[in-house]
C-alpha positions as CSV (number, residue, x, y, z in Angstrom):
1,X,106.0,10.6,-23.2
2,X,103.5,12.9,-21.8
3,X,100.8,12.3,-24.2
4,X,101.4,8.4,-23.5
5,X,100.5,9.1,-20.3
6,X,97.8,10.7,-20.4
7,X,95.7,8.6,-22.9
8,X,96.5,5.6,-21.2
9,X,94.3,6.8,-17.9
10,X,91.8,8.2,-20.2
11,X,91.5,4.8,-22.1
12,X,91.4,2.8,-19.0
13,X,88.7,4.8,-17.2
14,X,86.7,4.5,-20.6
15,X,86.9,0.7,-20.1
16,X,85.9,1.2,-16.7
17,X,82.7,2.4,-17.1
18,X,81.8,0.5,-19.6
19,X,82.2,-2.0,-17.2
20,X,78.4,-1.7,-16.4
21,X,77.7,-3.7,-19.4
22,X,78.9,-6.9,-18.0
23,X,77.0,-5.8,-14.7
24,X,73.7,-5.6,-16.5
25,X,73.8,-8.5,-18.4
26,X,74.7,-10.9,-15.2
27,X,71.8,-9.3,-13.8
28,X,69.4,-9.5,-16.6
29,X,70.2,-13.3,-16.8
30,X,69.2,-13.4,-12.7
31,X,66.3,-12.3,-13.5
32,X,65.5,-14.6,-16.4
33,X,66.7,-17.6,-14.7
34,X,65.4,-17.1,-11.2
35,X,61.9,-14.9,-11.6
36,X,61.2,-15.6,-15.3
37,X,59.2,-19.1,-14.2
38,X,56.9,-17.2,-11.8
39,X,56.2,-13.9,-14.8
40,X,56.1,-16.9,-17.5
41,X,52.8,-18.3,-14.6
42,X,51.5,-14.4,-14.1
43,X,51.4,-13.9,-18.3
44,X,49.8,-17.1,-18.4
45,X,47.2,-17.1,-16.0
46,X,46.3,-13.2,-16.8
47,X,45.5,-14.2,-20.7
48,X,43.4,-16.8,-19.4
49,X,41.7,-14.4,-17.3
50,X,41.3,-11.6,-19.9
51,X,40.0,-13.9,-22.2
52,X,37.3,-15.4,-20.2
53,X,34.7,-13.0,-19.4
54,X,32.7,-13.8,-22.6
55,X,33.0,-17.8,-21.7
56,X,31.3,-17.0,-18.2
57,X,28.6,-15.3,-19.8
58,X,28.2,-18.5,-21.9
59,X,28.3,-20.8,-18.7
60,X,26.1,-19.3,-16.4
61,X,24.0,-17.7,-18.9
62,X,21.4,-19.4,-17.0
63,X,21.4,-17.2,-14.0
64,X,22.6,-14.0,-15.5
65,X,19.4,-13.7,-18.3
66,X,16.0,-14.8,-18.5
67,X,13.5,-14.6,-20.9
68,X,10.5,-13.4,-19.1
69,X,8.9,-10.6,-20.2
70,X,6.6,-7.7,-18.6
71,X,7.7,-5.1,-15.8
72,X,10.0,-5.8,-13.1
73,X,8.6,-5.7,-9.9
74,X,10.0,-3.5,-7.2
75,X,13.4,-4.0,-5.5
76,X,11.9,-5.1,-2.1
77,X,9.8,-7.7,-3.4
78,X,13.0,-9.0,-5.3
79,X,15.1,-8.7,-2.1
80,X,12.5,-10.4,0.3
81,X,12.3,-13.1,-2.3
82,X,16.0,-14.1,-2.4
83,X,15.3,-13.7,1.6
84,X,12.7,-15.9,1.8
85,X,14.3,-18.4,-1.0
86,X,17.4,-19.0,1.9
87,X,14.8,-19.1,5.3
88,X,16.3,-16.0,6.5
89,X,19.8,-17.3,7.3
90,X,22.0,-14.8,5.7
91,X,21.6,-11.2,6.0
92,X,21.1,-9.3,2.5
93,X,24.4,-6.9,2.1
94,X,23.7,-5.5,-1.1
95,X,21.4,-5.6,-4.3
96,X,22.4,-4.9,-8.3
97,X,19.6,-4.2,-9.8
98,X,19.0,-5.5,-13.1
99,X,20.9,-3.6,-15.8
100,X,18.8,-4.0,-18.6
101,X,15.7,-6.0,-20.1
102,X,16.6,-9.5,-19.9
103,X,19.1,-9.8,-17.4
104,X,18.8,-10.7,-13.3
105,X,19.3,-8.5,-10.2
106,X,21.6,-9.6,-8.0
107,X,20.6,-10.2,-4.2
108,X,24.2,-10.2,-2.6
109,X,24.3,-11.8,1.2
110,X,27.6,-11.8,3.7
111,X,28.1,-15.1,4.4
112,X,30.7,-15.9,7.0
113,X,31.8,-19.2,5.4
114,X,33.1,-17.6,2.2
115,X,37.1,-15.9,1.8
116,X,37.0,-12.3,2.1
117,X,35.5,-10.0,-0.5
118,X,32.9,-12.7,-1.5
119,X,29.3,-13.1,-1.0
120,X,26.9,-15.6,-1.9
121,X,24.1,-14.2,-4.4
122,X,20.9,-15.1,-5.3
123,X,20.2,-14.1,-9.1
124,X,16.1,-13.1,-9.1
125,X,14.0,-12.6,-12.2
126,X,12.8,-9.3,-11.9
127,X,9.6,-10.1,-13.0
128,X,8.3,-13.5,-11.8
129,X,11.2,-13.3,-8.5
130,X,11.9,-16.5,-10.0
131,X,15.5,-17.6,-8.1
132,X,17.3,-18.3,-11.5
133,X,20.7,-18.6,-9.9
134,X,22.9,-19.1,-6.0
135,X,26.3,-18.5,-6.5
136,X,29.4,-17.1,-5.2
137,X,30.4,-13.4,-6.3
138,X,33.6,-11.8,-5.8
139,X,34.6,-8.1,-5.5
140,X,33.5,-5.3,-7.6
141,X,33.8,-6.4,-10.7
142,X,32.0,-9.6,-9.6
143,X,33.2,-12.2,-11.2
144,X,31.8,-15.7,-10.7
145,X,33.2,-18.9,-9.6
146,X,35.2,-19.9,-12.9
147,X,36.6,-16.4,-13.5
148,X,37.1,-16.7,-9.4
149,X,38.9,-19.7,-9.3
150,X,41.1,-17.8,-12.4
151,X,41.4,-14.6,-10.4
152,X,43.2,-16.5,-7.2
153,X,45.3,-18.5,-10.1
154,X,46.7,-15.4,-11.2
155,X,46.6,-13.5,-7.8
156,X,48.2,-16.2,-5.2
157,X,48.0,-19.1,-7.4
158,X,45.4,-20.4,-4.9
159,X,48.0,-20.6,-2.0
160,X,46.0,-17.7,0.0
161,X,47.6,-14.7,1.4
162,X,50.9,-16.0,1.2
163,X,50.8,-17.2,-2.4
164,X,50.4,-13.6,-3.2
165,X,54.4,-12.9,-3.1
166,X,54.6,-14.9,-6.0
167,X,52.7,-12.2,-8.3
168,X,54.4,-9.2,-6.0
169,X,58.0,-10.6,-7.0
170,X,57.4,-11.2,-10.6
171,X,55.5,-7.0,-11.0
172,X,58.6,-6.1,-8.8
173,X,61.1,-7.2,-11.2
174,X,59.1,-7.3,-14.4
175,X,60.0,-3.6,-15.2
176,X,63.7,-3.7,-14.3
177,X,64.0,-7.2,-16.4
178,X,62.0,-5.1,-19.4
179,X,64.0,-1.7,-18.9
180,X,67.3,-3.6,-18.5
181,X,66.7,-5.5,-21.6
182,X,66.1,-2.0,-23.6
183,X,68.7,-0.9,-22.4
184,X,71.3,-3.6,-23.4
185,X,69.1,-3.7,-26.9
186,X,70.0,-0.3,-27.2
187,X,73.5,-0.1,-26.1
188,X,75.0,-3.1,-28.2
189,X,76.3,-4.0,-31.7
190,X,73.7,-3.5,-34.7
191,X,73.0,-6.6,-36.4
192,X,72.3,-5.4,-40.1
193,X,72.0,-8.7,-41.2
194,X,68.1,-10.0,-42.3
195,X,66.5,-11.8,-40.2
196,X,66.5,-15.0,-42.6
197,X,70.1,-14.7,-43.0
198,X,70.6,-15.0,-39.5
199,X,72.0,-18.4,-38.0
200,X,69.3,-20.1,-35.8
201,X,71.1,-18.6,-32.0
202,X,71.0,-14.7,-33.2
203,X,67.6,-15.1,-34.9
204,X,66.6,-16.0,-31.4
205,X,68.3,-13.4,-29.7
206,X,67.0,-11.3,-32.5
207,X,63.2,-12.2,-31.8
208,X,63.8,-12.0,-28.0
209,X,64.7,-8.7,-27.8
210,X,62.4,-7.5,-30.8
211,X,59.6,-8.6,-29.0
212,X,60.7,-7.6,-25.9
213,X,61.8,-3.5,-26.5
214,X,58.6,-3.8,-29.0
215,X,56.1,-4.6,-25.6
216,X,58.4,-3.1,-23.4
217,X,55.9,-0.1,-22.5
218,X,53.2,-1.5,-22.1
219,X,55.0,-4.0,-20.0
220,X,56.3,-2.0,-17.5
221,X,52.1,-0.3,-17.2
222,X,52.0,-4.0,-16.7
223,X,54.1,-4.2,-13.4
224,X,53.5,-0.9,-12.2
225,X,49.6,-1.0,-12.1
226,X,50.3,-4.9,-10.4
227,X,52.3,-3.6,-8.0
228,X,49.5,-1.6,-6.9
229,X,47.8,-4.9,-5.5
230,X,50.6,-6.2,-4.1
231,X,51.7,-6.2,-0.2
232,X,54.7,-5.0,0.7
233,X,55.2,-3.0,-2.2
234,X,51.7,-1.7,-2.3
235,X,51.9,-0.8,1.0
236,X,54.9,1.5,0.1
237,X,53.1,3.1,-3.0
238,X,49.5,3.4,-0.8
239,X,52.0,5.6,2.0
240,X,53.1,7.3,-0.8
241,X,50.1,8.2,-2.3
242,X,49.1,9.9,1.2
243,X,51.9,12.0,1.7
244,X,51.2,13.8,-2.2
245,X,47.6,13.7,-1.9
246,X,47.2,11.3,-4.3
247,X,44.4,9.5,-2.5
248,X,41.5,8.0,-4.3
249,X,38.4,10.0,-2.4
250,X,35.8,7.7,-0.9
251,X,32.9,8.7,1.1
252,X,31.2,8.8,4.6
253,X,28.8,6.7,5.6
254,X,28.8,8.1,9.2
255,X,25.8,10.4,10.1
256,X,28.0,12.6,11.8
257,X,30.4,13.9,9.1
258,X,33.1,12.1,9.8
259,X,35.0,10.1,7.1
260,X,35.4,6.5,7.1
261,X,36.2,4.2,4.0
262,X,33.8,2.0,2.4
263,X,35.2,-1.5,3.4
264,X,35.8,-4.2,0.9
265,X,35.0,-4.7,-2.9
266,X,37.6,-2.8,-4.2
267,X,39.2,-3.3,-7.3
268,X,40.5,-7.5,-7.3
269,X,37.9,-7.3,-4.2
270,X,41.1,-7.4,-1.5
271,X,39.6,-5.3,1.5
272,X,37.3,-6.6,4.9
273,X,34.6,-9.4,4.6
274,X,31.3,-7.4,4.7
275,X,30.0,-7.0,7.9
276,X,26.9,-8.9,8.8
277,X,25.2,-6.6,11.3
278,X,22.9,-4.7,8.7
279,X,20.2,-2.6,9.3
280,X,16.7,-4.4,8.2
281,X,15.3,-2.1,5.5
282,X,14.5,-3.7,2.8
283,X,11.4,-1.4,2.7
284,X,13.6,1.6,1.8
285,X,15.8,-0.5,-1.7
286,X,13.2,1.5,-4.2
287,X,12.8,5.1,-2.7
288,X,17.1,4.5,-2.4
289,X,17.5,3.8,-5.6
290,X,15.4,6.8,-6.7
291,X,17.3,9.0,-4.3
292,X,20.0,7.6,-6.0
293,X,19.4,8.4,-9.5
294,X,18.3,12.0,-8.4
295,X,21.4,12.5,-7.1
296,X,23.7,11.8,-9.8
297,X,23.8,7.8,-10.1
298,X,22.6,7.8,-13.9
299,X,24.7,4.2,-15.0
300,X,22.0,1.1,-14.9
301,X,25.5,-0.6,-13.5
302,X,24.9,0.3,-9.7
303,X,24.8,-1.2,-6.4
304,X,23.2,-0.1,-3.3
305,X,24.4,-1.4,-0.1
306,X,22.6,-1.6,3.0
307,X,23.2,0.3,5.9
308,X,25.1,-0.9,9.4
309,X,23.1,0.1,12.3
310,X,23.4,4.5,12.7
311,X,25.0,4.7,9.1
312,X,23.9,5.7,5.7
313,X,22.8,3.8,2.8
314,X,25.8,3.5,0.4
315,X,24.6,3.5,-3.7
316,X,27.6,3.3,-6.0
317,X,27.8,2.7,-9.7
318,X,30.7,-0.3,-11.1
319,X,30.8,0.6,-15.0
320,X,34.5,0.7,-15.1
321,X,34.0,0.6,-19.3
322,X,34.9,3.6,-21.1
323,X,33.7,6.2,-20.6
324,X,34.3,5.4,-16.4
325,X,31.5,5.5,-14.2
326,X,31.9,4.7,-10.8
327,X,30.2,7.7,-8.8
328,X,29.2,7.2,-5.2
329,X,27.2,8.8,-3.0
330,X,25.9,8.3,0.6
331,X,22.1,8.8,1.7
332,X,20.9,9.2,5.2
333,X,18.1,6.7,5.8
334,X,15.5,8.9,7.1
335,X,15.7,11.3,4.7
336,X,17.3,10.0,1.7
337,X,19.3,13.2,1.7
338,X,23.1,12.9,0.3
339,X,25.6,13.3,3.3
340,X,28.7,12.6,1.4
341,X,29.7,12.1,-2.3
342,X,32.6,10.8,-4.3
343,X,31.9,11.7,-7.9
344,X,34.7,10.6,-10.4
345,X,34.6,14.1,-12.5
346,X,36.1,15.4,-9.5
347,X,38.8,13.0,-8.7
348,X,42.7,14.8,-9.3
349,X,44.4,13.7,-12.1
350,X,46.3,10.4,-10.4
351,X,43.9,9.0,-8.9
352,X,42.0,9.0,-12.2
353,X,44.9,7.6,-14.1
354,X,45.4,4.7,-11.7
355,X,41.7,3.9,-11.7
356,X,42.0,3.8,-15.8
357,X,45.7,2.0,-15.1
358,X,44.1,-0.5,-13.2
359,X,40.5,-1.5,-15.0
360,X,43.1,-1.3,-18.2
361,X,45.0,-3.9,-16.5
362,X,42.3,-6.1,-16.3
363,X,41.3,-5.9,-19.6
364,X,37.5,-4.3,-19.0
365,X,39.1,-0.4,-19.8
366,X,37.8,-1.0,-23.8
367,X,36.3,-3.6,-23.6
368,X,36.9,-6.5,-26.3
369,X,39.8,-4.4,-27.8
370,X,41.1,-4.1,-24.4
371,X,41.0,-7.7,-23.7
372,X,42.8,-8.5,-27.2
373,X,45.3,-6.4,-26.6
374,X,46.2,-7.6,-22.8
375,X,46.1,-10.8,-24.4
376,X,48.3,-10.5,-27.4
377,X,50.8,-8.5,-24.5
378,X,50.3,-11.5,-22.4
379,X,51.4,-14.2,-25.6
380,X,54.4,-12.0,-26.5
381,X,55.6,-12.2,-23.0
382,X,55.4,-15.9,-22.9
383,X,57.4,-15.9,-26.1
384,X,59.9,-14.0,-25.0
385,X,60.3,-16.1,-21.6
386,X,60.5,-19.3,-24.0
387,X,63.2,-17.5,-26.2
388,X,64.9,-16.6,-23.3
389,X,65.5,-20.0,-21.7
390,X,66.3,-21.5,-25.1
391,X,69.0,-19.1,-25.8
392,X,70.8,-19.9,-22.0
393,X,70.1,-23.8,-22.6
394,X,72.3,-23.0,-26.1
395,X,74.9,-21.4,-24.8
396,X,74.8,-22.4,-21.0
397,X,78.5,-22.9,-20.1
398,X,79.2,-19.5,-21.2
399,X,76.2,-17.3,-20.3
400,X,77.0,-15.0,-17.5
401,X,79.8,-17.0,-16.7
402,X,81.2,-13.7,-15.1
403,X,80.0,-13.1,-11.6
404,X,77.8,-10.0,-10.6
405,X,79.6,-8.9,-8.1
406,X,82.5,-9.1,-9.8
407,X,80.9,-6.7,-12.8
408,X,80.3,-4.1,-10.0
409,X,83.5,-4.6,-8.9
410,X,84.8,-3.9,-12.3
411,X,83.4,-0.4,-12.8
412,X,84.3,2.9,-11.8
413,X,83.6,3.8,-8.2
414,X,80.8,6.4,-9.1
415,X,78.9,3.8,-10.9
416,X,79.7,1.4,-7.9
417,X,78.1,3.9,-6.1
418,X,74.7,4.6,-8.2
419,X,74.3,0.9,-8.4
420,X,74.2,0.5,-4.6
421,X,72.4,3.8,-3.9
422,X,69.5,2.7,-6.5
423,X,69.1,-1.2,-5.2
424,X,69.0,0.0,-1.9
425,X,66.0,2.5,-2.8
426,X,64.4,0.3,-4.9
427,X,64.9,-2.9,-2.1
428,X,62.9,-0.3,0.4
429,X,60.2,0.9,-2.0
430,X,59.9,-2.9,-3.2
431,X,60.9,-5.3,-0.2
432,X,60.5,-8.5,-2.1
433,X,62.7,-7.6,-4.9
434,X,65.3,-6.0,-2.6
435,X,65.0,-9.6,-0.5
436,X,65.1,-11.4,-3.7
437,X,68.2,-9.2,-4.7
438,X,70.0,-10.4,-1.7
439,X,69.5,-13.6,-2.7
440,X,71.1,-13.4,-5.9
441,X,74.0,-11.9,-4.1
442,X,74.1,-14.7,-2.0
443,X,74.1,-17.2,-4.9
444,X,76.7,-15.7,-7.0
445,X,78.9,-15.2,-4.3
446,X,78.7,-19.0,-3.4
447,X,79.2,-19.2,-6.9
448,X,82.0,-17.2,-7.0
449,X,83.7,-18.4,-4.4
450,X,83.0,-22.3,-5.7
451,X,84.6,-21.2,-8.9
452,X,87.6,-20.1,-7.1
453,X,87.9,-23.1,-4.6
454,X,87.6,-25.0,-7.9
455,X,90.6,-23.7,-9.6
């Protein structure tokens, strides 16, 4: 009698905790049904973005090369030129000079009428100061107006500020959709069966979660690195970042020592519009530039940025290629002296690796291999998605049929208590997934209760 009673509590507390099963599997199908659509949009709209850089090469080919020949004249003449070309409307912010034989410098100009982190740019001929080009530029990497128009597609799908909790709630709950899924791969019944022998339903499920636990690390680099340009959620990982010193250093352009961030440009380009009141000294572009290269700028990929009135000239290079280059340094305009430097051979160890995560992310890390391998990530994720919704449209009386908060409620109270402990840190960290979780709650409790009313 006594060993009857004590293997029956043993037996039923086993059954209780593998009660989180059920739980996870409600919750996976939440986050299939409900945020699936908008990752499905973010995996499509970033392979069309990492895919494109050689296509806008190819369409405005006409303003990024030229085929004159003989030396380039000097930046001045090629900034007054672009000046002259608009009547002196705009104020020049910033020049790229050109990086090679064949190619244009870029005359940038803050323009009030343009979204932040744009600027309308002149693209000059460095030898005849022909204007080969006017277009709109936009951030660091700039991109032009196709791979712009792409960019907000991917970013906010052109909804502005507020379109940008679309991409924030499909990086929040990307990784715990990916990690869940392993998770349940991992934990449930082997399937020895081949694949062809298979009936059509498990070979589904079968490619779902192959492809899935198969991507699944580079898929959560994937959300993490997006969550890094998100709002809420960035702003959490950006506090975070301060308190362990993981800041990204950035230099002073104050002539009296005291730091102060570059504004905008960064990274997708989010940041301040440039600031129009500019110093007048386009006299200065060649002996910066040389100052420049003295000091440590050695990429041809650089841009030099012109002063606001009682600050320093700001020359930074944008080669975010591998190997990275993307030293900056500041230069007092008198006498062309460095006051302040940010050189990425000295940058800790995070802030490299989020600088790699990111440009990685884009798809401009490795260039072409980079870009087929973001894209190929991109295509198995759609897949995936599509396999996803096909298996609930199969078996959709059935699927999840048991509540999530009737799982939880299922399981022992320690796991109750992880559960709650780790949605509410995550829901802090990550306030549009811990909203969105709420609302899944809300859902399957009116679903619940529905079900009930119903029987």
């Amino acid at each position: 009698m006594s060993q009857i009673d004590t293997a029956a509590p043993a037996r039923s507390s086993a059954r209780t905790d593998a009660n989180w099963r059920p739980f996870l599997i409600r919750l996976h199908f939440y986050i299939g049904l409900f945020i699936g659509p908008f990752i499905f949009i973010a995996a499509l709209t970033g392979l069309l973005y990492v895919l494109t850089p050689q296509i806008e090469n190819r369409l405005y080919a006409d303003a990024l090369f030229t085929d004159s020949t003989g030396p380039s004249q000097n930046l001045t003449a090629q900034a007054e030129a672009a000046r002259t070309y608009l009547d002196d409307s705009l104020d020049v912010s910033a020049i790229r000079p050109a990086t090679g034989p064949g190619t244009t410098t870029r005359i940038l100009f803050s323009d009030a009428s343009l979204a932040a982190s744009e600027n309308r740019t002149l693209f000059v001929d460095p030898a005849t100061l022909e204007i080969k080009g006017d277009l709109t530029t936009y951030g660091t990497s700039g991109i032009l107006p196709f791979r712009i128009a792409l960019d907000y597609l991917h970013r906010n799908l052109m909804l502005g500020e507020f379109g940008r909790y679309y991409s924030e709630l499909a990086a929040s709950w990307l990784w715990v959709a990916v990690l869940g899924g392993v998770i349940l791969w991992a934990t449930g019944p082997s399937r020895r069966r081949p694949v062809a022998q298979m009936p059509p339903p498990q070979r589904r499920r079968w490619l779902h979660a192959t492809i899935g636990v198969s991507l699944s690390v580079i898929l959560i680099f994937i959300s993490f690195t997006g969550l890094t340009w998100s709002q809420q959620g960035g702003a959490r990982i950006d506090a975070l970042r301060g308190v362990l010193g993981w800041t990204t250093p950035s230099v002073s352009t104050t002539l009296d020592g005291v730091a102060q961030p570059e504004a905008g440009h960064h990274d997708h380009g989010h940041g301040d519009h440039p600031i129009d009141m500019r110093e007048d000294r386009l006299d200065q572009l060649d002996a910066v530039a040389q100052a420049a290269q003295a000091a440590g700028i050695d990429s041809p990929m650089f841009e030099i940025r012109l002063p606001k009135p009682e600050q320093a000239w700001l020359v930074r290079e944008y080669d975010r290629s591998w190997p990275t280059q993307v030293d900056t340094v500041a230069l007092h305009p008198d006498t062309m002296e460095v006051t302040s430097r940010a050189d990425f051979a000295s940058f800790t160890l995070i802030p490299k690796l989020i600088r790699w995560g990111i440009d990685a992310h884009m798809g401009i890390l490795f260039g072409v291999a980079n870009q087929i391998v973001m894209a190929l990530v991109a295509l198995g994720l759609i897949v995936v998605i599509a396999y996803g919704y096909r298996m609930w449209w199969a078996r959709r009386p059935v699927v999840g049929s048991r509540p999530l908060i009737e799982s939880w409620r299922g399981m022992s109270v320690p796991h109750r208590l992880l559960w709650l402990v780790l949605a509410a840190g995550f829901g802090w960290a990550l306030p549009v997934l811990g909203v969105s979780l709420l609302a899944f709650l809300a859902i399957d409790i009116a679903r619940s209760a529905l079900t009930r009313r119903a029987a």
